[in-house]
N, C-alpha and C positions, 0 to 999 in steps of 0.2 A: 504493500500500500504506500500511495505517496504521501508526504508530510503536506499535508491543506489545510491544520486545523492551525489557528493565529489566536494567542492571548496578547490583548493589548492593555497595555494597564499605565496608566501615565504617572510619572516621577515626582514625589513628594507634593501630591497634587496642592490639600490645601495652600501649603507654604507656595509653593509653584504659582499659585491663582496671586497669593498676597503678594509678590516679587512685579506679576506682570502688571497688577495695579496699579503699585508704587513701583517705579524703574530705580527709585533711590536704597531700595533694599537687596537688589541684586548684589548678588557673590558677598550679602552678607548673612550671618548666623543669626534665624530669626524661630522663632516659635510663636503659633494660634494659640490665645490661650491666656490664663494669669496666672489663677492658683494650681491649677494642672496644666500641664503640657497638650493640647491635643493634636498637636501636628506638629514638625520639625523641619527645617532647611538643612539639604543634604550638608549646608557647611555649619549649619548647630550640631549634625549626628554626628560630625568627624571630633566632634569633644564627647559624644557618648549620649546626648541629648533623645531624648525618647519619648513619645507619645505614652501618657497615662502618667508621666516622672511630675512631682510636683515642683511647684514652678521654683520655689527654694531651692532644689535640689539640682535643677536644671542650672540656675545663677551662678551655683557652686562648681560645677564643671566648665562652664563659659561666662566668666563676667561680661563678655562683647554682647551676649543675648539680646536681642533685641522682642521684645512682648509685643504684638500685636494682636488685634479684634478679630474675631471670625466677619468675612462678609459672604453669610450663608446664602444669600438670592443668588451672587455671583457663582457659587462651588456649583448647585446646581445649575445653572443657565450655560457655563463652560464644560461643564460634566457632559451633560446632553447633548451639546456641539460637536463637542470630541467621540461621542459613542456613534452618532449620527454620521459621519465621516465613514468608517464601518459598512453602514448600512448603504452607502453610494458603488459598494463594490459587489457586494452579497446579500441577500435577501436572509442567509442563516448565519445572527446576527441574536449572542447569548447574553444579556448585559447581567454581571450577578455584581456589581457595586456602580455606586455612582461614578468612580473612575477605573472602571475593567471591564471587559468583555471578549465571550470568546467570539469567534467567529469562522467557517467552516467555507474554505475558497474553491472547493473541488469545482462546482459549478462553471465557475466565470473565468478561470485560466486564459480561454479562448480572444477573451476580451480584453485583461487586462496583462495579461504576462504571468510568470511562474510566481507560486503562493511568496517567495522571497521580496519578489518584484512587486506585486502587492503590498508587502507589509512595508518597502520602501516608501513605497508613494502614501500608503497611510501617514507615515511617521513624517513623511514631510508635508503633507498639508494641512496636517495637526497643527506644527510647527508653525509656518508658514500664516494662515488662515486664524488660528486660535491664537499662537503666542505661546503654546504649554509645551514643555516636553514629553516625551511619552516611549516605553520601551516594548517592542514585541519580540516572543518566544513564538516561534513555527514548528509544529513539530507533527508526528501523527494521531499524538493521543491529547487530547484533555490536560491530562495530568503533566506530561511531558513538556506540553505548551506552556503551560503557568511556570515550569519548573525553568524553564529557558528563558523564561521575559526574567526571572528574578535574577540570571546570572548576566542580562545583557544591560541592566540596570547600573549605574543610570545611563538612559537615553541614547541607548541602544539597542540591537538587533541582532538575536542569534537564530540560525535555522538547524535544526536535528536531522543530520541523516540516517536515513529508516536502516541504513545498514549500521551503525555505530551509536544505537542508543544507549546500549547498554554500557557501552565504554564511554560516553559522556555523561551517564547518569549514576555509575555506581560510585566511580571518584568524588561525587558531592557532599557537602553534610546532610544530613539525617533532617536538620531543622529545617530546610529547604521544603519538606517534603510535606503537602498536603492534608493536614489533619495533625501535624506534631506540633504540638505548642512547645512553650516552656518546660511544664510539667511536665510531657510524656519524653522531652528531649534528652533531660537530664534524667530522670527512670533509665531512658536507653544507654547513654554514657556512662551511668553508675553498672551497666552492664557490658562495658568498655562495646556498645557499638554505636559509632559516628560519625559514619560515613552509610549511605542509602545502600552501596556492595555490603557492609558488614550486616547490613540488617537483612538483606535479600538472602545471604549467607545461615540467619540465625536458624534455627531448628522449628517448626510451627509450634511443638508444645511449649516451647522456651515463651518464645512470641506471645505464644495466650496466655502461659503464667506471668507472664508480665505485664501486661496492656489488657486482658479479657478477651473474648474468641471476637467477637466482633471487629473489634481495633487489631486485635493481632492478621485477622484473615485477608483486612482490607491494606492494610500495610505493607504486609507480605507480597500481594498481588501489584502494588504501585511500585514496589519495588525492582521487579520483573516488568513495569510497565505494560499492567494489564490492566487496561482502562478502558472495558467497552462502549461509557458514557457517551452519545450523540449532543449533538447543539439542539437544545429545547429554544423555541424563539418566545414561545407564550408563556415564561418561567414566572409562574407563582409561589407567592407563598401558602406551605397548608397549615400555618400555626400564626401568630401572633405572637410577640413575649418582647420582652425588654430585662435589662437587670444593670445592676449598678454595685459597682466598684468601693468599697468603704474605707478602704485599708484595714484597720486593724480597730474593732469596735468590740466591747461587748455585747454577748449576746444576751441581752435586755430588754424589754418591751418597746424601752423609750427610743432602741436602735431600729428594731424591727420592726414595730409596726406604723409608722410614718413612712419608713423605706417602701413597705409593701404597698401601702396606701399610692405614693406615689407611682411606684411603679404601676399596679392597677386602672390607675388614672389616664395613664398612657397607653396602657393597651385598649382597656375599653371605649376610647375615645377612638383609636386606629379600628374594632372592629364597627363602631355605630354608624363611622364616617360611608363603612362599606356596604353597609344592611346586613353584616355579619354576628357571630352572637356562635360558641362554643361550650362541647360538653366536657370535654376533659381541662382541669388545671393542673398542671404539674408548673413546684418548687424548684429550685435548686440552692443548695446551703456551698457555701466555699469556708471552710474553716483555717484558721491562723496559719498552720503549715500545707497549706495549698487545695491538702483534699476535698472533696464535694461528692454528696450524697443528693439526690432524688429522691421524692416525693410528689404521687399524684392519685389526682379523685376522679373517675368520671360520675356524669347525671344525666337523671334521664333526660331533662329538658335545657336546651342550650342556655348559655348564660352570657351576657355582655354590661350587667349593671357595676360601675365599680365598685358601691361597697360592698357587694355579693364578692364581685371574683378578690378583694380585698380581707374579708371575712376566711373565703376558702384557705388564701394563703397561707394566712399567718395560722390557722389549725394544722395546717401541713409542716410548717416550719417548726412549730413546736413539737408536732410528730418525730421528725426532723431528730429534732434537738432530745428530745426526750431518749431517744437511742442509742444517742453518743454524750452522754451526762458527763464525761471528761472536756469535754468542749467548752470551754468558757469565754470563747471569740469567735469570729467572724470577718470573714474579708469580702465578701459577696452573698448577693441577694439575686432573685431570677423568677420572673415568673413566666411560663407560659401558656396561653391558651390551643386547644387544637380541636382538629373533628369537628370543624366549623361548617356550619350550615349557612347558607345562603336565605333570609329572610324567612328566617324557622319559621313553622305554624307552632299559635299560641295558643296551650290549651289551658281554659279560665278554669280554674281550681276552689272549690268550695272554702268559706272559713273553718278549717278542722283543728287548728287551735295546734297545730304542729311546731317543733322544735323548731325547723329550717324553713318557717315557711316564709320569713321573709325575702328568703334567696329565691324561691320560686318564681318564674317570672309572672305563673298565673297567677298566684292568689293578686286580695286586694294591696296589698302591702310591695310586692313585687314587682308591679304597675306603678306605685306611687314611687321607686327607686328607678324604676327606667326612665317616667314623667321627668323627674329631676336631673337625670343624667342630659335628656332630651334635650331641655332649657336649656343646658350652662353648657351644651353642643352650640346650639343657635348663637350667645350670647358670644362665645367664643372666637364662631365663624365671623360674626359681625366687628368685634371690639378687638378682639386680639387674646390667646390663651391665658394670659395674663389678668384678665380681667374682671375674672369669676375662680371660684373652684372650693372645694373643699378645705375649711379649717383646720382641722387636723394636716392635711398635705401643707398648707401652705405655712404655716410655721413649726412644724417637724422636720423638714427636710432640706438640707443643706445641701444646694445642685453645684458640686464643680465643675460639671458638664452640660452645657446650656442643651435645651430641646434641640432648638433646632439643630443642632451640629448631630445627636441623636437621631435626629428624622432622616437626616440623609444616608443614614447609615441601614432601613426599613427598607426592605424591598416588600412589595406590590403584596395586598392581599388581593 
């Protein structure tokens, strides 16, 4: 098979947008952001400068740092230009972030020149047209693609010959690789392997007692560069969720349940926006030395009110918590909805004087928390999210990460 599949993913985008703004910040060390970091200029990252670093922290590795404002209309308005470029060559055309996307060039060869040639002329009318940098990986898989744009970074172009995958992907690190974060990178190193060869090498039981059959099976296969995944163009999401980063909190009511609050508020707001509304909620807890546990409920009738999916939470988290009673911190909170329905049918539910029935969407009580959520929808769309919302969220919860910089992070329900 020939290598047609193109990841293009543009160069420290936010900072990238902030540079072509102001032309006065160029080739200097700048970071999005105040009290947290949320984006980096490749010449802040050459001091070690990192997305999610607090801004303290950030100052102490680069006094030149230069702090600037998110201008979130502009991220997406350039995001979408840049992905849109893409779509002038190929009609199969994958966007899975505001600044990446895959795209699948088998089709139009004829027309435009070899998948290479392609991803040339992408990269220069990116350039050219937008102003932004941007690097693409060619390759024949999926995985391999993505894995190729991160080694031609920055802003540049590497293409994979289908005959020497294997010999440009097994010399790589491991962190490179698709699904290994932090956590599972150093798990792998503490198992001296660090390179994508040493882990394609490891033994499958090895693999599962270390990561779990799922993550080890899917590992192992990326490893080998088996990645039968196609270019989805209609890519939805089938869940909802948000979660937020705390550092290092007690796990306390006064941490938790504002957190969750919050969080609920943002997703129930993402499914009303869509006529959407979900049966299952699942948790997730991250505690002080990295690990995280799940937790989840489903019901029979879909849910979308926030202090229902709010309420469910924080029972889960305490669930949660109650099973690891050695746990007396917390670094993450998570909440997700799923198995979402599209405009559920509502069935009206008698007053039976039940435990949960306020979460029920039927009863009469259940109606009056959708009623509410409904308003401070309208009130929001008109005024701004700011402008209404919940007590408890709004002075519980300490956002070092603005929405919107969040929102663009949402793909499509």
């Amino acid at each position: 098979m020939e290598a047609t599949i193109l990841h293009a993913d543009l160069d420290a985008f936010y900072a990238s947008v902030e540079q072509l703004l102001d032309p006065s910040l160029r080739g200097k060390p700048i970071a999005v952001g105040g009290g947290v970091v949320l984006a980096a200029s490749y010449e802040a990252k050459a001091f070690g400068v990192q997305s999610a670093m607090p801004g303290r922290r950030a100052r102490e590795l680069c006094p030149e740092l230069i702090f600037v404002e998110g201008h979130f209309k502009d991220y997406q308005r350039l995001g979408d230009a840049s992905i849109e470029v893409l779509g002038d060559f190929t009609p199969l055309v994958e966007r899975i972030s505001i600044d990446e996307a895959f795209a699948d060039v088998k089709g139009c060869t004829h027309l435009f020149g070899s998948p290479t040639e392609i991803a040339q002329k992408i990269r220069h009318r990116v350039r050219t047209e937008i102003g932004l940098p941007i690097s693409i990986g060619v390759a024949r898989t999926k995985h391999l693609a993505k894995i190729a744009s991160q080694v031609a970074k920055p802003d540049g172009l590497v293409t994979v010959d289908p005959d020497r995958e294997l010999a440009f992907l097994h010399d790589l690190p491991v962190g490179l690789m698709w699904g290994v974060g932090p956590v599972t990178e150093a798990r792998l190193a503490a198992s001296g392997v660090r390179t994508i060869g040493q882990l394609a090498q490891m033994p499958g039981r090895s693999l599962t007692r270390l990561l779990g059959p799922a993550a080890g099976e899917k590992l192992s296969a990326l490893a080998w560069n088996r990645d039968p995944r196609e270019i989805l163009t209609n890519r939805r999401s089938h869940s909802a969720g948000a979660q937020s980063a705390l550092g290092r909190k007690p796990a306390q009511p006064h941490v938790i349940r504002p957190t969750l609050a919050h969080l609920a508020d943002r997703i129930g707001t993402r499914l009303r926006a869509k006529s959407l509304a979900g049966r299952t909620v699942t948790v997730r807890v991250r505690f002080a030395d990295l690990r995280a546990v799940t937790r989840s409920a489903t019901f029979d009738a879909s849910l979308a009110a926030t202090v229902s999916l709010t309420e469910i939470a924080e029972e889960l988290v305490q669930a949660a918590l109650a099973d690891h009673p050695r746990e007396k911190h917390i670094s993450l909170l998570a909440i997700s909805v799923s198995h979402l329905e599209k405009d559920p049918r509502l069935q009206l539910e008698l007053p039976l004087g039940l435990a949960n029935e306020a979460r029920r969407p039927g009863t009469r009580r259940g109606l009056a928390r959708h009623a509410a959520d409904r308003a401070m929808d309208a009130i929001r769309d008109r005024f701004g999210r700011d402008a209404i919302g919940y007590g408890s969220i709004a002075l519980g919860v300490q956002r070092s990460v603005p929405d919107d910089f969040r929102k663009l992070a949402e793909r499509d329900l």
